[in-house]
C-alpha positions in Angstrom: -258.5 37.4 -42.3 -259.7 39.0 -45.6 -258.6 42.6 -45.6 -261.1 45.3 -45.2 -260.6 48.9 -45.7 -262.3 50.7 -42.9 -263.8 54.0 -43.3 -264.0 56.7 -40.3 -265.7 59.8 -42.0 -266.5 62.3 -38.5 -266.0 66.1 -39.4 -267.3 66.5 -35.8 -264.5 64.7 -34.1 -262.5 67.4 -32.2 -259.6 66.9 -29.9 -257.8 69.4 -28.4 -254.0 68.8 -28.0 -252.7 69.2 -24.3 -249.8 71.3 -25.2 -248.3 72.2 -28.5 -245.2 70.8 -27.7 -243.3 74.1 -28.6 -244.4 74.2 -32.4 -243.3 76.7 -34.9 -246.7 78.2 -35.6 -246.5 77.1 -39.0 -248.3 75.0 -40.7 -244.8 72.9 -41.7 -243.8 73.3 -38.0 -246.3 71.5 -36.4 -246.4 68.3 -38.8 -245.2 66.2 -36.0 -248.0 67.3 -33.8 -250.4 66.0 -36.6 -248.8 62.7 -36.3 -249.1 62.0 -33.0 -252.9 63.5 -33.1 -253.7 61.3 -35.8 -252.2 58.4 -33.3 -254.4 59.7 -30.9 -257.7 59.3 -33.6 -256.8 56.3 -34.4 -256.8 54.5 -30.8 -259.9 56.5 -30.3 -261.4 54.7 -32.8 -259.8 51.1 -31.9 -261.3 51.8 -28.6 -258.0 49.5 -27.7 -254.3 50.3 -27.0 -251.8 50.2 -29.5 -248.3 50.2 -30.5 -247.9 52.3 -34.0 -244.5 52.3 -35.9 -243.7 53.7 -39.4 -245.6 57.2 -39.3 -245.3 59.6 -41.1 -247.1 62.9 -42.1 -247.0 65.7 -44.3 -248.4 69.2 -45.0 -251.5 68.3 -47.9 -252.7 71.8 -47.9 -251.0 74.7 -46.2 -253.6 77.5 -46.6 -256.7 75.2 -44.6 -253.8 73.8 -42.0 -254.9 70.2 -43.6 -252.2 67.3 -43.1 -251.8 63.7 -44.0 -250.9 61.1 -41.7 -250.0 57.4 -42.5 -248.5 54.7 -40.3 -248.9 51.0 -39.2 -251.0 50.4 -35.9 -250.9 46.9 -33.7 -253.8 45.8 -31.6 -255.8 43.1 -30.4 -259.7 42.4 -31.5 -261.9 39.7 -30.2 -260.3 37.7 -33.2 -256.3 38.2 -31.9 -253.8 40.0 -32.9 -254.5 43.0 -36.0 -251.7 44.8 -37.9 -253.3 47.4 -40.4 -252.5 50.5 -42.1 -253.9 53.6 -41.9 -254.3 57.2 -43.7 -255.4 60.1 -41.5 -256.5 63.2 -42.8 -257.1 66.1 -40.3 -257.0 70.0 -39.6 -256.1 72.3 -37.3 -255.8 76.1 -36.9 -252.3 77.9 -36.6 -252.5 77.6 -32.9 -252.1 73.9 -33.1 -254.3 73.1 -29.8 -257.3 71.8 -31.6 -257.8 69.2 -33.9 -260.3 67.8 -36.0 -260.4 64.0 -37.7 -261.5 64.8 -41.4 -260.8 61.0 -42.6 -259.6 58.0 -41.3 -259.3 54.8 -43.1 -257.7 51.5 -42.4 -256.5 48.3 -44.8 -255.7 45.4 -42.7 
């Protein structure tokens, strides 16, 4: 399969997180959360389960609440099995609870 970056650009995709899972309400405290809501996008947007390993994320702009997620994601398509890569970029307010997908893109 030739690889394809995929482009999800949906400023009006909001999730709101069940729980904080005790964050520090700071933006560097709730970096974790931003991983696993980036997870979260990105099956959304699969519309598929999938198993993600090597993720990672980090504060890109303290001041908006703005963070960077990357990983790897497994799943299956109607051509087999897909490993890609993909960069998250989302937001949040310092209550953590609500999240919105900013940029999603994936290289397979």
């Amino acid at each position: 399969m030739i690889p394809r970056p995929l482009l999800v650009s949906s400023a009006a995709l909001v999730v709101a997180a069940a729980t904080a899972c005790g964050s520090d309400p700071t933006p560097e405290g709730i970096v974790t959360d931003s991983e696993v809501m980036c997870e979260e996008f990105v099956e959304r947007e699969l519309n598929t389960p999938a198993e993600f390993s090597d993720s990672q994320a980090e504060v890109a702009d303290a001041e908006s609440w703005t963070y960077e997620a990357t990983g790897t994601v497994d799943y299956e398509d109607e051509s087999g099995p897909v490993r890609a890569t993909y960069t998250c970029t989302l937001a949040t307010d310092e209550t953590g609870e609500e999240w919105t997908l900013l940029d999603l893109t994936f290289d397979e």
